[in-house]
C-alpha positions in Angstrom: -38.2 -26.2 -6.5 -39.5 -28.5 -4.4 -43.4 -30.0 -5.4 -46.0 -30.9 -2.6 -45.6 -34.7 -4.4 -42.0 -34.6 -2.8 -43.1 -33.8 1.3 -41.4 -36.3 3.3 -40.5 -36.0 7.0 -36.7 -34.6 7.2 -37.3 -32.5 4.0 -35.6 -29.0 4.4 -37.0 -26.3 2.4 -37.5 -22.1 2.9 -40.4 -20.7 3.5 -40.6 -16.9 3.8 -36.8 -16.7 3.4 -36.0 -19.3 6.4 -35.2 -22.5 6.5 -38.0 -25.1 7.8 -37.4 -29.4 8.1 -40.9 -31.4 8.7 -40.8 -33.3 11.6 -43.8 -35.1 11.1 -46.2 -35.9 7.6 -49.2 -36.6 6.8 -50.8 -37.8 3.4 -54.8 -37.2 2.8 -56.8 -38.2 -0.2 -60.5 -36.9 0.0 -62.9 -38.6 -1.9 -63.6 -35.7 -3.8 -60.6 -32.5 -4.5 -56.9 -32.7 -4.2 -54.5 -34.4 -2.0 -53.8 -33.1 1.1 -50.3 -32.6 2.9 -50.4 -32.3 6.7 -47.5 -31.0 7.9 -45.6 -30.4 11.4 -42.6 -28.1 10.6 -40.1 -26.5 12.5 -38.4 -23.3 11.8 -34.3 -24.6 12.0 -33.1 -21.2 12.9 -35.9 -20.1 16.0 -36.8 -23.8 16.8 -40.2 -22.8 16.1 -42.8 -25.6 15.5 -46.5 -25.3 13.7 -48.4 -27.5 11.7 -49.7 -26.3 8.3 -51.7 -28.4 5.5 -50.4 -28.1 1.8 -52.3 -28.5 -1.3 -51.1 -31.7 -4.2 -50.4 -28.0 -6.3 -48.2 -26.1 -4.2 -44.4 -25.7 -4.7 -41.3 -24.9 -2.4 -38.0 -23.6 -2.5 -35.2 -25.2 -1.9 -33.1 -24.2 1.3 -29.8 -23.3 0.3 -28.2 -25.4 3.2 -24.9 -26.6 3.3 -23.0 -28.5 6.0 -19.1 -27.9 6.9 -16.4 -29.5 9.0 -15.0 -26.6 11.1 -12.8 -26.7 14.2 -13.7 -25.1 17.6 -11.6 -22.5 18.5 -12.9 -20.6 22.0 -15.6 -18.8 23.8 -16.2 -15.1 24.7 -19.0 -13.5 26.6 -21.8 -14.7 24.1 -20.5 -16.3 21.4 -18.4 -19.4 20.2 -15.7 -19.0 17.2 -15.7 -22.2 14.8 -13.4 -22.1 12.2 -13.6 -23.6 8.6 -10.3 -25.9 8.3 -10.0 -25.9 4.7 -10.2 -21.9 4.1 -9.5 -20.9 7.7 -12.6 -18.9 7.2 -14.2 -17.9 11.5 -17.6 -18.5 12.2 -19.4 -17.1 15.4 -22.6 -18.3 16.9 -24.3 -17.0 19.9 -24.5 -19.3 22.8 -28.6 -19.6 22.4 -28.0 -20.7 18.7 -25.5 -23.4 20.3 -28.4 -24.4 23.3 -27.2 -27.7 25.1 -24.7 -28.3 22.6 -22.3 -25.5 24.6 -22.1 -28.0 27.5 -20.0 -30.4 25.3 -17.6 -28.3 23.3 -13.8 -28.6 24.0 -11.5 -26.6 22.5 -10.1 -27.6 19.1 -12.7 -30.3 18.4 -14.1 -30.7 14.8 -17.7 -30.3 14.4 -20.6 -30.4 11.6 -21.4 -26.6 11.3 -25.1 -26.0 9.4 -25.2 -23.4 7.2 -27.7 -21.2 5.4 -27.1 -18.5 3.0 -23.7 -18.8 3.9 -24.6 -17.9 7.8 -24.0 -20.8 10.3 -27.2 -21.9 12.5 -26.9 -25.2 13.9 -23.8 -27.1 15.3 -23.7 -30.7 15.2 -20.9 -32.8 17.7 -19.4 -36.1 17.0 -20.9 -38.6 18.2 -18.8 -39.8 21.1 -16.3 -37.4 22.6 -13.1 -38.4 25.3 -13.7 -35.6 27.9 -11.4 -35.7 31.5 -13.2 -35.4 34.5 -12.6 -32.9 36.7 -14.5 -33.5 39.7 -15.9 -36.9 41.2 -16.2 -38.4 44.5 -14.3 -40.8 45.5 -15.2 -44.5 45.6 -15.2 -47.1 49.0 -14.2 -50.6 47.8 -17.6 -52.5 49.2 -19.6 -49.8 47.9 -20.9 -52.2 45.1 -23.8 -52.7 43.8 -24.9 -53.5 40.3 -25.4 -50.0 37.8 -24.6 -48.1 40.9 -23.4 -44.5 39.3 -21.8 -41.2 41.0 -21.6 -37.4 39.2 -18.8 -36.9 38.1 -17.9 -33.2 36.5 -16.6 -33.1 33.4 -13.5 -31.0 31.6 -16.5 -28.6 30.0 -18.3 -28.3 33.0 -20.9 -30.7 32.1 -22.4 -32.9 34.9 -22.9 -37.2 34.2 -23.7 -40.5 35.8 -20.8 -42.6 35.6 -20.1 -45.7 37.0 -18.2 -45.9 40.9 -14.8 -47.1 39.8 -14.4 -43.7 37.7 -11.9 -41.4 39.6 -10.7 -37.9 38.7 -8.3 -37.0 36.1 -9.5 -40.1 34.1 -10.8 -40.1 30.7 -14.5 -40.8 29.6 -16.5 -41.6 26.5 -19.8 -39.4 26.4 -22.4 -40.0 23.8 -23.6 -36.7 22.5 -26.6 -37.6 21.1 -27.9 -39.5 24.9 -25.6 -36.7 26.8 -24.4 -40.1 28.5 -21.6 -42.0 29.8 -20.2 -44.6 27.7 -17.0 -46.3 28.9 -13.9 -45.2 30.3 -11.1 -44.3 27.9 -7.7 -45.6 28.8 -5.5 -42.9 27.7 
């Protein structure tokens, strides 16, 4: 059990049997009564955010959260099969569950899997990927000029800036947390 004493932004706890993280905390001593907790949490499972003030007395349960390294395997109609390396245990998660992160995936890359109660809810990428592109225009020596970028399509189907002198069928380095280019990868 978690006590209002331990509040902290990034803190993970349940809350009606689902798991909540504070994004943002607030500490309040009144000149008279107990300390206040203002809190801005978000529901890790909906995406749901609210704020909600706390009391020095209340208490909290601890999610039971637990985060795995499990490969992707493929993609059906609506969901995404990960599986658990160590046990070869599959996973599926819907393609809203995944959000953005679905525009990234390539098949049999290892990922952070988030799970609660045993059930997975969040998928966290590496973070830098080598993805091929697909699709790019091509580039006109002269066309030059400094930070000039193209799209270029990626392996996944994921569109990025990248830099003029990147051609098809070359490898790139994509941040997953800025969903950016990063260099070219020389294969």
């Amino acid at each position: 059990m978690y006590l209002a004493s331990d509040l902290r932004k990034g803190l993970k706890f349940e809350i009606d049997g689902e798991p909540y993280i504070i994004i943002s905390f607030e500490f309040k001593k009144p000149g008279k009564g107990q300390s206040l907790y203002k809190c801005k949490l978000k529901n890790m499972i909906t995406g749901r955010q609210f704020e909600r003030t706390y009391r020095s007395g209340d208490k909290f349960k601890r999610a039971d959260l637990d985060e795995q390294e499990m490969e992707y395997l493929y993609s059906d109609k609506d969901s995404c099969c990960f599986m658990n390396t160590s046990n070869y245990e599959q996973y599926f998660l819907s393609k809203d569950q995944l959000g953005d992160v679905i525009d990234l995936l390539k098949d049999n890359i290892v990922c952070t899997i988030l799970l609660f109660n045993g059930q997975p809810i969040a998928v966290t990428l590496p973070n830098f990927i080598n993805l091929k592109v697909v699709k790019s225009e091509p580039w006109a020596k002269g066309d030059t000029a400094t930070g000039s970028t193209k799209p270029a399509t990626l392996e996944t189907g994921f569109e990025v800036q990248v830099p003029l002198f990147i051609d098809e069928g070359q490898m790139v380095k994509i941040d997953t947390r800025t969903r950016e280019y990063v260099e070219r990868v020389n294969e």
